[in-house]
MIDOSE-1310 file (N, C-alpha, C; in nm, 2 decimals, decimal comma, always signed):
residues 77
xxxx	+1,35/+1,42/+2,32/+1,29/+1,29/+2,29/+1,40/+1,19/+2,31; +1,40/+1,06/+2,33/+1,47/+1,00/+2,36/+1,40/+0,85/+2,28; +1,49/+0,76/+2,29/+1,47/+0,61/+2,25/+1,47/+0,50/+2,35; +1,36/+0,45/+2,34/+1,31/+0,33/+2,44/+1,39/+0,25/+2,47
xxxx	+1,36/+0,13/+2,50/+1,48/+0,02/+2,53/+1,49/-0,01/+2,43; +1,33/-0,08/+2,32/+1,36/-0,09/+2,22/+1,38/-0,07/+2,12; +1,43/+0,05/+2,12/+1,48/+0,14/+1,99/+1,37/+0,18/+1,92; +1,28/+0,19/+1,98/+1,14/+0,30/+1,99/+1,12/+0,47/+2,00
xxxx	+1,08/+0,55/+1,90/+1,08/+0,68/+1,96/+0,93/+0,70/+1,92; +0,84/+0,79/+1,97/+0,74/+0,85/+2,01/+0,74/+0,98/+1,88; +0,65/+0,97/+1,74/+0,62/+1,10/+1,68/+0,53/+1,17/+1,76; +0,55/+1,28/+1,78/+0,46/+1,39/+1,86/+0,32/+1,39/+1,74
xxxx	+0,20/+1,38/+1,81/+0,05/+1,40/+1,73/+0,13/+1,53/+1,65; +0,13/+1,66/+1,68/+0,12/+1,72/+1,62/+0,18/+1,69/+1,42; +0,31/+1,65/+1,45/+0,40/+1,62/+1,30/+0,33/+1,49/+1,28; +0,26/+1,40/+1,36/+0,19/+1,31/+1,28/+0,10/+1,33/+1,20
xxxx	-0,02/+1,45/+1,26/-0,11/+1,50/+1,16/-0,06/+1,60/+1,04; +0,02/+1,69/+1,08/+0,11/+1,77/+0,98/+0,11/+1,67/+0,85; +0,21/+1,58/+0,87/+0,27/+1,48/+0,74/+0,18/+1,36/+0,74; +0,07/+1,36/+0,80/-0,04/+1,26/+0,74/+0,00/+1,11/+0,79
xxxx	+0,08/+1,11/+0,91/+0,11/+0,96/+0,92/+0,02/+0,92/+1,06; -0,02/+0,77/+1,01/-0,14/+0,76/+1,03/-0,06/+0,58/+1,07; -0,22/+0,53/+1,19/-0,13/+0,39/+1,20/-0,11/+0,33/+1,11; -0,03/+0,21/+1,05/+0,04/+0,13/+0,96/+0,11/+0,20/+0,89
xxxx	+0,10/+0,33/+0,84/+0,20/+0,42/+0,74/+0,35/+0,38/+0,74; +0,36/+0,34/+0,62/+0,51/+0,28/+0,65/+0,57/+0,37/+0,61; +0,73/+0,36/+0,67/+0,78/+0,50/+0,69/+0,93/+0,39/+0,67; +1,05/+0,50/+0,62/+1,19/+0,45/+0,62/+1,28/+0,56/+0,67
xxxx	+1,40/+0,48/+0,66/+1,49/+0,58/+0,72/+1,63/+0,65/+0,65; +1,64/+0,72/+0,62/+1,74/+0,76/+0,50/+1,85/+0,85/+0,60; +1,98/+0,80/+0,56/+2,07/+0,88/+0,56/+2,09/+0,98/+0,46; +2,15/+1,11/+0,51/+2,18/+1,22/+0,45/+2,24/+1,34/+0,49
xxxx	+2,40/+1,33/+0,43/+2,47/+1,40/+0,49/+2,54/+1,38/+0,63; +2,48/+1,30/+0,64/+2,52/+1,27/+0,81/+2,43/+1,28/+0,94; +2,28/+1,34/+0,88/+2,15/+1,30/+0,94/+2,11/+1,18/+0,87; +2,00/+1,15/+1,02/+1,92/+1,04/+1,00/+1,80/+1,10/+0,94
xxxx	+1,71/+1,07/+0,87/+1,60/+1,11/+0,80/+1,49/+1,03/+0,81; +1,39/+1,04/+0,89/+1,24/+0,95/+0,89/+1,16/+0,98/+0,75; +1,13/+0,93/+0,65/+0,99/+0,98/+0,54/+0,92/+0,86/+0,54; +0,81/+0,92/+0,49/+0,72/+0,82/+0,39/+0,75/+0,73/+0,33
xxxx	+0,78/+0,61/+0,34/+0,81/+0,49/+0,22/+0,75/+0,52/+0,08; +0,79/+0,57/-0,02/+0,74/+0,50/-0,13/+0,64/+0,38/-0,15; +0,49/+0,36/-0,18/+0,40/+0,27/-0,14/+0,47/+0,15/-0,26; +0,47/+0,03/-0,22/+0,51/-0,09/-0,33/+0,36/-0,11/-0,35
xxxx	+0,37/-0,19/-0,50/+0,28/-0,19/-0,56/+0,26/-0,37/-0,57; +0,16/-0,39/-0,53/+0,16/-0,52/-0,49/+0,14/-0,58/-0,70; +0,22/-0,70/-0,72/+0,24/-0,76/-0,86/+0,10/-0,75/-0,90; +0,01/-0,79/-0,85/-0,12/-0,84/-0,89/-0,20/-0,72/-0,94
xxxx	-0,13/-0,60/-0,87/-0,22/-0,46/-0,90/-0,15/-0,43/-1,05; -0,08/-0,47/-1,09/-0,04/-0,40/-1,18/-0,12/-0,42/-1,33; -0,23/-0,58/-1,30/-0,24/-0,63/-1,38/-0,44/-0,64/-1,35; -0,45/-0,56/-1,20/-0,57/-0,54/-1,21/-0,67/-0,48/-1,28
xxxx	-0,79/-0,57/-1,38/-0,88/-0,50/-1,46/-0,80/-0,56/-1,59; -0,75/-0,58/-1,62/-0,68/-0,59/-1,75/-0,77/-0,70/-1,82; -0,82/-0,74/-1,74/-0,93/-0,85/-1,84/-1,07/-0,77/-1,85; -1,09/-0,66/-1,80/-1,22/-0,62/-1,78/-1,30/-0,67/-1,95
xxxx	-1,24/-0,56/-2,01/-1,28/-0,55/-2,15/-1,32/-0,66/-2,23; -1,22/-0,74/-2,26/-1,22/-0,88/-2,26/-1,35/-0,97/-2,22; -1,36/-0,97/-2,11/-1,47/-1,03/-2,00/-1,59/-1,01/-2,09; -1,61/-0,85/-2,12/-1,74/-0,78/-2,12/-1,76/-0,81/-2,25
xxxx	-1,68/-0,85/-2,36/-1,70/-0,86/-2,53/-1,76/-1,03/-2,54; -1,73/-1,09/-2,38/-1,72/-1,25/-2,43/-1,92/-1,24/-2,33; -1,98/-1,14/-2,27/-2,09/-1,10/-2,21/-2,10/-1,14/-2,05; -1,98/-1,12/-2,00/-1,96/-1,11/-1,87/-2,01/-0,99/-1,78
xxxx	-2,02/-1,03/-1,66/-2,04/-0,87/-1,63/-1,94/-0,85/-1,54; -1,86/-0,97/-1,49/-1,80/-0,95/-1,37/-1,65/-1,05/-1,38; -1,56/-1,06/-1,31/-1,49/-1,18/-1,32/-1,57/-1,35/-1,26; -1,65/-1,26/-1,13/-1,67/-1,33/-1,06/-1,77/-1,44/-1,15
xxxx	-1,89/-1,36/-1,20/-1,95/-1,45/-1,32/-1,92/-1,57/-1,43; -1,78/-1,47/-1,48/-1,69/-1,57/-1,55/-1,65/-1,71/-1,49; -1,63/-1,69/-1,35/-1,58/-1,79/-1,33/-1,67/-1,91/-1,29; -1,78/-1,86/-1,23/-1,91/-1,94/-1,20/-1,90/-1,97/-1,32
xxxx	-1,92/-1,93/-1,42/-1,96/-2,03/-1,58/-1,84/-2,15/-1,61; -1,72/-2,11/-1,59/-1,63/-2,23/-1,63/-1,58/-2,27/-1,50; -1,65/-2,25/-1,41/-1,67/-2,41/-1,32/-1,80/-2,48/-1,29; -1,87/-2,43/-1,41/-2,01/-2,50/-1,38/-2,11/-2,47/-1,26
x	-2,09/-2,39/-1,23/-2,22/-2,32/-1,12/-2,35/-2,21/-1,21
């Protein structure tokens, strides 16, 4: 295997399906030892998820059914 002009290499299908990488799969590159290492990124967790649903409960005590509802009521629709 070799590297493109632009420092491009080619995963063979086979190890792509093996290790589940699929298009967009973000992937890094780790040294070790003195090899280069391709894995899986650790997925980041976007801020907003962390805090998704957290009103659910909330919503539902005040007789909401939805966020979306809620919000139609305090803007007047």
């Amino acid at each position: 295997m070799k590297i493109g002009e632009r420092g491009q290499v080619t995963i063979p299908q086979k190890l792509r399906r093996r290790f589940g990488l699929k298009q967009r799969t973000e992937v890094e590159f780790v040294e070790e030892r003195g090899r280069l290492i391709l894995q899986k990124a650790e997925q980041q967790n976007h801020p907003v998820d962390l805090v998704a649903g957290s009103c659910k409960g909330a919503l539902r005590k005040l007789g909401f059914k939805s966020v979306d509802a809620y919000l139609e009521a305090v803007r007047g629709r």
